[in-house]
C-alpha positions as CSV (number, residue, x, y, z in Angstrom):
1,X,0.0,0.0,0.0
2,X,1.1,3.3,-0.8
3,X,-0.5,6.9,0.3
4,X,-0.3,9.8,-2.2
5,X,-1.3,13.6,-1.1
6,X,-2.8,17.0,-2.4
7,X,-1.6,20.1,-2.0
8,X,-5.6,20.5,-0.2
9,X,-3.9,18.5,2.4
10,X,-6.2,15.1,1.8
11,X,-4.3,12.0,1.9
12,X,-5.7,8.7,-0.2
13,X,-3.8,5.5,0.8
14,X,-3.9,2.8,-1.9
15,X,-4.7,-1.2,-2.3
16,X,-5.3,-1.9,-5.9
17,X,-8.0,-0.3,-7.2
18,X,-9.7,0.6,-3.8
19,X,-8.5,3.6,-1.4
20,X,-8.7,4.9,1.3
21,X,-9.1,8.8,2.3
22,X,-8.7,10.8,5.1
23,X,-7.0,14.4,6.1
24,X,-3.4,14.9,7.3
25,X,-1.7,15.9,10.6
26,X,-1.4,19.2,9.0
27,X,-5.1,19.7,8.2
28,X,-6.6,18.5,11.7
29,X,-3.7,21.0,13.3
30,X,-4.3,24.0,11.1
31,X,-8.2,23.3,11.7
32,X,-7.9,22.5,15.8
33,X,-10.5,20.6,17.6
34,X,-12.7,19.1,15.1
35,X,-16.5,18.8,16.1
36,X,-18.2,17.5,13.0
37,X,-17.5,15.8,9.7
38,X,-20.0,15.2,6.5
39,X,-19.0,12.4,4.3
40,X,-20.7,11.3,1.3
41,X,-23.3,9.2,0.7
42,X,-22.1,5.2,-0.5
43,X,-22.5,4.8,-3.9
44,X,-21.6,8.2,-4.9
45,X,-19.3,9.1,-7.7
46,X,-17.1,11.8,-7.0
47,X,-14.7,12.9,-9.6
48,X,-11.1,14.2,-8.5
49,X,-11.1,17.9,-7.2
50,X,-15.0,17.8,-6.3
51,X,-15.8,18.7,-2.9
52,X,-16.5,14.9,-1.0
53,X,-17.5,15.9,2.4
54,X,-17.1,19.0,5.0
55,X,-14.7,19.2,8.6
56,X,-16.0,21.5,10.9
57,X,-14.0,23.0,14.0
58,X,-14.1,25.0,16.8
59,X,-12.4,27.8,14.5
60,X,-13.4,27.0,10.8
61,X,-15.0,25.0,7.9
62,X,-13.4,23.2,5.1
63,X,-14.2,21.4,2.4
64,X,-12.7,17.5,1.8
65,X,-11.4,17.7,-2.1
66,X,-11.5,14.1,-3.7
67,X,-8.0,13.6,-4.6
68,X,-8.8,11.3,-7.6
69,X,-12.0,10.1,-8.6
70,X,-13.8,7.1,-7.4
71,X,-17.1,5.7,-6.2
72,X,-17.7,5.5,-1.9
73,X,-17.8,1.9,-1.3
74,X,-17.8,2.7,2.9
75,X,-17.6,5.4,5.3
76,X,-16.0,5.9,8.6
77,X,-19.0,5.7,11.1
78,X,-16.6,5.9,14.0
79,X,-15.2,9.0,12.5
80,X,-19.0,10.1,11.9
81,X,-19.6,9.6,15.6
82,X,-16.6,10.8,17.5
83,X,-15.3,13.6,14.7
84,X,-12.1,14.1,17.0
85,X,-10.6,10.7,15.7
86,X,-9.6,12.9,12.5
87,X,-7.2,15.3,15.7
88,X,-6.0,12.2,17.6
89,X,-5.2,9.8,14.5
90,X,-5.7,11.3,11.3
91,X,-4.0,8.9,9.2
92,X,-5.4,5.9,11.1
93,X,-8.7,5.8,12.9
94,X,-9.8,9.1,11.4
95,X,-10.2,8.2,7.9
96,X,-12.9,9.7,6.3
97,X,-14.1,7.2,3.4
98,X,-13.1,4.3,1.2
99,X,-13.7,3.6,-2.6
100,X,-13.3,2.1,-5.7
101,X,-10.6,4.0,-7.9
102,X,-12.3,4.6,-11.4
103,X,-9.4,6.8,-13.6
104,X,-6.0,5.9,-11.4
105,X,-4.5,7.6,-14.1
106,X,-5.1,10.6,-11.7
107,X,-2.6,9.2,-8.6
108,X,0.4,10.5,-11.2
109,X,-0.3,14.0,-10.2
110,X,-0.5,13.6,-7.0
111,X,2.5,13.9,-4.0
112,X,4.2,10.6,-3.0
113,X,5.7,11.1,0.6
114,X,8.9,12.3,-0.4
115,X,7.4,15.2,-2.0
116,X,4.8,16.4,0.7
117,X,7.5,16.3,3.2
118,X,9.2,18.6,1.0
119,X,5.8,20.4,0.5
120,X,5.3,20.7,4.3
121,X,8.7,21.6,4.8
């Protein structure tokens, strides 16, 4: 499995054609205590750069950008019910959704590691 990242700070961590997607340590820190989260409905198809759900914090909104597009096969109910798994394990517990890749053409443009630590940096 590998993880790829946007420059909207949303991570998508691979398995063949299905993925996983969440937001990174960045996001949850520059949004601070998280208190709500809107994901998408299963069985939608979202196509990369579309708007696929909403954080909400103490401090802000933002929208979740799909990084490439795909159709929700599962989302994180957990996350849905205690939103402040996306502050205490973003990149674990706190994922926001799954699905099924449909043009992974897209993951080419997108950060491996090596380049969003640079990015961050």
């Amino acid at each position: 499995m590998s993880t790829k990242y946007t420059e909207e700070q949303v991570w998508i961590r691979l398995d063949g054609d299905f993925a996983t997607v969440g937001i990174t340590h960045h996001a949850q820190d520059a949004l601070g205590d998280i208190v709500f989260v809107d994901l998408p409905e299963i069985g939608k198809s979202i196509f990369q750069k579309d708007v696929a759900g909403v954080v909400e914090s103490v401090k802000t909104a933002a929208d979740v950008y799909m990084p490439a597009s795909g159709i929700v096969t599962e989302v994180n109910e957990a996350l849905r019910a205690d939103p402040s798994l996306a502050n205490t394990s973003p990149l674990q517990d706190g994922w926001f959704f799954k699905v099924t890749l449909t043009d992974s053409t897209q993951l080419a443009g997108l950060m491996d590691e090596a380049a969003y630590a640079t990015f961050e940096a």
